[in-house]
C-alpha positions in Angstrom: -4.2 10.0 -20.4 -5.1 10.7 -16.6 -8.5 11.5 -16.3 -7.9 12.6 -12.4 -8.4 16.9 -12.7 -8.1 16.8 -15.8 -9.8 19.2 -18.0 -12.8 17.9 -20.1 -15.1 19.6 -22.5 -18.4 17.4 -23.1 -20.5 19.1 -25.7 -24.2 18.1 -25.8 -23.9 17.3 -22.4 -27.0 18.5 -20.9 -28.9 14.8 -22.2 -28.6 11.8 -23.3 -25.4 10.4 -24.4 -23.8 14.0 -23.6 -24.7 13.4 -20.1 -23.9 9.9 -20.0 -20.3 10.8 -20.7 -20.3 14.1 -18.7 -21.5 12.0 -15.8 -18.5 9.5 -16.6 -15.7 11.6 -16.4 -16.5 13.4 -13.7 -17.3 10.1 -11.5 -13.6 9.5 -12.8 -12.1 12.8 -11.5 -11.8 15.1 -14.5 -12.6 18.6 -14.4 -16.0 18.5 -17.0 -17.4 21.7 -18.8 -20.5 20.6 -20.2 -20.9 23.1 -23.2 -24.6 22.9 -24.3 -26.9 25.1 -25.9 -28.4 28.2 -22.8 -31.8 26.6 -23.2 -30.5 23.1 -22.4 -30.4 22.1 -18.4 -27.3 22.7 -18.6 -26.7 24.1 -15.4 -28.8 22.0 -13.9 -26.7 18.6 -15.1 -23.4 20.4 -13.8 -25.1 21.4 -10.5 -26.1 17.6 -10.3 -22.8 15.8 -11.0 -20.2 17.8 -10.3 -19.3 20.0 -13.1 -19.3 23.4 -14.6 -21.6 24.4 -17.5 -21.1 27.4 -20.4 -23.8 28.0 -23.0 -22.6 28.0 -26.4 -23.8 26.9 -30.1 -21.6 24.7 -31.8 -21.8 25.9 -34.9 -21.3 29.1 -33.6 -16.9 29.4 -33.4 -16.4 32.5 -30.9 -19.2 31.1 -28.4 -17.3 27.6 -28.9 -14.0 28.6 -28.9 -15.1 30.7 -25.7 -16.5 27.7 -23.7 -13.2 25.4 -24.8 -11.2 28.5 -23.5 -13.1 28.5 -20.2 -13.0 25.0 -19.7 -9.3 25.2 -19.8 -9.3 27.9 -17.4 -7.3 26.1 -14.4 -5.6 23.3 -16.1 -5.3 22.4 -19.9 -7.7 21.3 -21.4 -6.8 17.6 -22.1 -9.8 16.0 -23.6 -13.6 17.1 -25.8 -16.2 14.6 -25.5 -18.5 16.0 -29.0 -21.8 14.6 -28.3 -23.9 17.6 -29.7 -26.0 16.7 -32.8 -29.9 15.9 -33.7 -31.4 14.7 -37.2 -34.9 15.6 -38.6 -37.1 13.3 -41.3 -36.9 14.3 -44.6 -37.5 12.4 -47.8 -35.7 13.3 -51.3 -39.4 13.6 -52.8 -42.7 13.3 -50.6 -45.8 11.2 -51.2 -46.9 14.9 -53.0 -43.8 14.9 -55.1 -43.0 18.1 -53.4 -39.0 17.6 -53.2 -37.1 17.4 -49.8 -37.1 20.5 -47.9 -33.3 21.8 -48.7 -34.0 23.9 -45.4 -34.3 21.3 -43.0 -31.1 19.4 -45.1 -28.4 22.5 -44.5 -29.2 22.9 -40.6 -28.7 19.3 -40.2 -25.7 19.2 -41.9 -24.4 22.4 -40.3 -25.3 20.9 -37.0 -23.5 17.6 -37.1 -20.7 18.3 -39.6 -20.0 21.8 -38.9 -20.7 21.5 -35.3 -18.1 18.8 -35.2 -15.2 20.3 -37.0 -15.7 23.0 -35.3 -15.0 20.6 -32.0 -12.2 19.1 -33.9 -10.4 22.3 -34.9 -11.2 25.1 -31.5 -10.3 21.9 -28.9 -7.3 20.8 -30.9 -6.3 24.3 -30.9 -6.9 24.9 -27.1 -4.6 21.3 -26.5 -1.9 22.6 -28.5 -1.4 26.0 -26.2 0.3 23.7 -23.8 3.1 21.1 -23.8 2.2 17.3 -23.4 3.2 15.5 -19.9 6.0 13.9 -19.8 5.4 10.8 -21.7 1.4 11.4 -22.9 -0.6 13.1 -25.3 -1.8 16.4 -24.7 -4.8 15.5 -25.5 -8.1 13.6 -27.3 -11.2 14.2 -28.9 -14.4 11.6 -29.0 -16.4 12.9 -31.9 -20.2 11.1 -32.1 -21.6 9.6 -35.9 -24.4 7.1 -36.0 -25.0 3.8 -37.7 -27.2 5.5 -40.0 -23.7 6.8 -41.9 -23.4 3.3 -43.1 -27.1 2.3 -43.1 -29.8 5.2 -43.2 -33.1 4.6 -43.6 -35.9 6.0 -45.6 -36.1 9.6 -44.7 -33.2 9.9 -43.1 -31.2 11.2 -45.8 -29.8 14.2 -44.1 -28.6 12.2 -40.8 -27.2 9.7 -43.0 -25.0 12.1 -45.2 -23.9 14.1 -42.2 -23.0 11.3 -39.7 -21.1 9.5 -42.5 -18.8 13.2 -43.0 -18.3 12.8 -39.1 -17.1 9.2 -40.0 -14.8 10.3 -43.4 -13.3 13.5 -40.7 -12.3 10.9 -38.2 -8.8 9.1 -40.3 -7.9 12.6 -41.8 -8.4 14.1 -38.7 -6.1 11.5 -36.6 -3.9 12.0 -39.6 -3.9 15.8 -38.9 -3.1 16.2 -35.6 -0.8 13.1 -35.4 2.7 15.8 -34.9 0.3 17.7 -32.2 0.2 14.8 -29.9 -3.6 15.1 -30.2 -5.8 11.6 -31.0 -9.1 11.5 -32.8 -11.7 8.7 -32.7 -15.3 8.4 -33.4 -17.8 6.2 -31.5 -20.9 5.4 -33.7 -23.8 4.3 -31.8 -26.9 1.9 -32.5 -30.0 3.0 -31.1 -30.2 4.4 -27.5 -32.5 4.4 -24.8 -32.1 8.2 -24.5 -34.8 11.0 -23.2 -35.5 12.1 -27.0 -35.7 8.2 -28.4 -38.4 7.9 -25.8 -40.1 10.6 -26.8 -40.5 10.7 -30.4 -40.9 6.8 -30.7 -43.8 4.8 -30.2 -43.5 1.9 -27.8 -44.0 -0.4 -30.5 -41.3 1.1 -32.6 -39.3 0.8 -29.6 -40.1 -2.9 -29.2 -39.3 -3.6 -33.1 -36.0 -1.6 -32.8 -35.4 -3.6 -30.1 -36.2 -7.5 -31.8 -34.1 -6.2 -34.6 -30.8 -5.8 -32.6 -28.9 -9.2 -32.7 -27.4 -9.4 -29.1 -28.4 -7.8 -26.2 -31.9 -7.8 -27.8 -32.2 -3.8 -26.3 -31.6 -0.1 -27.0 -28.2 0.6 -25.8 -27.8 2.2 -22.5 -26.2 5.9 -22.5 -24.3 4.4 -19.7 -22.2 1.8 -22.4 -21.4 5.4 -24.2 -20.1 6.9 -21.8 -18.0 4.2 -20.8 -16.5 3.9 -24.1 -15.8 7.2 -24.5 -13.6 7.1 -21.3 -12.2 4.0 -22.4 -10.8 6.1 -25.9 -9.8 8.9 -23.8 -7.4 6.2 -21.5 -5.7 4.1 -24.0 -3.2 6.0 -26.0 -3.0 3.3 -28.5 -6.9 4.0 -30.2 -6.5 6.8 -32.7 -8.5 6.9 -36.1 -10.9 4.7 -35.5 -14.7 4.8 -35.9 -15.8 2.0 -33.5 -19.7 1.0 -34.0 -21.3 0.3 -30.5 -25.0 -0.9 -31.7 -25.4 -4.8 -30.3 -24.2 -5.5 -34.2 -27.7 -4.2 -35.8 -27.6 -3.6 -39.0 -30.4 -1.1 -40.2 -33.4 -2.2 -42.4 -34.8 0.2 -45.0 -37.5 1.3 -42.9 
């Protein structure tokens, strides 16, 4: 795939690893929508690096399908970048034996696994409106799990069962869209030194995160996402695959 004015959709791309990859892209000549929620700087991050920004939910499939549609408006849309998705702390029974709050379970399911097929199906759908180039794809998606799909930790039930859908979607969904031209992969990140880490961590939990990541003994930067996700988008040969990029931690219960 050539990056150069090509159109890219970056959901979540008003923060974090969002931004990191919105940032990216558009240092490497794509066209980037960032496609974040209209309370998100948003339009700020687009003003900053070059790009264009429509408020949408994902979970929300006309205000999605709406922002893929406009991202594709002067060239085809080639390639989604699906970095929307948050967790919340909930425990299957509390220290009250109260049981886990099914509330705060369904929204961050819907969020993450919703939210992402959602990506999956609307951006596949906008790629297929047009023929490949001569010789390419017509197109790729980077969809976003966690290492907490294969090692959650106490209370993070929800996270854990909805980033581990995102990695069960990614095979099928290669498998899916293999006749379309259209690759899937999934990057699955460690922890990050993002804006929202920062915030709801206490330095001292950032510094034990931290010891307990083999090599480089640090939160990952949102820069090394970004750059991955690029590096999926450019080799035509990476389909299917849910690639862990986490220094080679391997989460402890708590």
């Amino acid at each position: 795939m050539q990056l150069a004015q090509s159109a890219v959709a970056v959901t979540g791309g008003a923060s974090g690893l969002g931004r990191a990859a919105a940032e990216r892209l558009a240092a490497a000549g794509a066209r980037v929508t960032i496609v974040d929620l209209p309370s998100s700087r948003g339009a700020e991050v687009a003003a900053e690096i070059g790009a264009c920004f429509v408020p949408a939910d994902v979970t929300e499939a006309d205000q999605l399908a709406a922002a893929f549609a406009e991202a594709a408006e002067h060239s085809p849309l080639r390639a989604v970048v699906h970095a929307a998705g948050r967790g919340a702390r909930i425990r299957l029974v509390s220290k009250s034996g109260e049981p886990g709050d099914l509330t705060a379970f369904e929204e961050v399911v819907r969020l993450n696994v919703v939210g992402s097929y959602n990506a999956l199906r609307l951006g596949a759908a906008e790629m297929v409106k047009h023929p490949a180039p001569e010789g390419e794809e017509r197109g790729a998606v980077v969809l976003t799990a966690s290492v907490a799909a294969y090692e959650g930790q106490i209370g993070q039930i929800a996270y854990s069962a909805a980033k581990a859908a995102v990695v069960g979607m990614t095979i099928t969904a290669a498998r899916d869209l293999a006749s379309s031209a259209v690759r899937v992969c999934t990057i699955v990140p460690g922890i990050f030194d993002t804006p929202l880490v920062r915030t709801v961590l206490r330095p001292d939990i950032q510094e034990a995160l931290e010891s307990a990541v083999p090599y480089p003994k640090r939160m990952g930067r949102p820069a090394e996402y970004g750059a991955l996700a690029q590096h999926i988008l450019e080799n035509p040969y990476l389909n299917g695959e849910c690639i862990r990029l986490d220094g080679a931690i391997r989460m402890a219960p708590r």
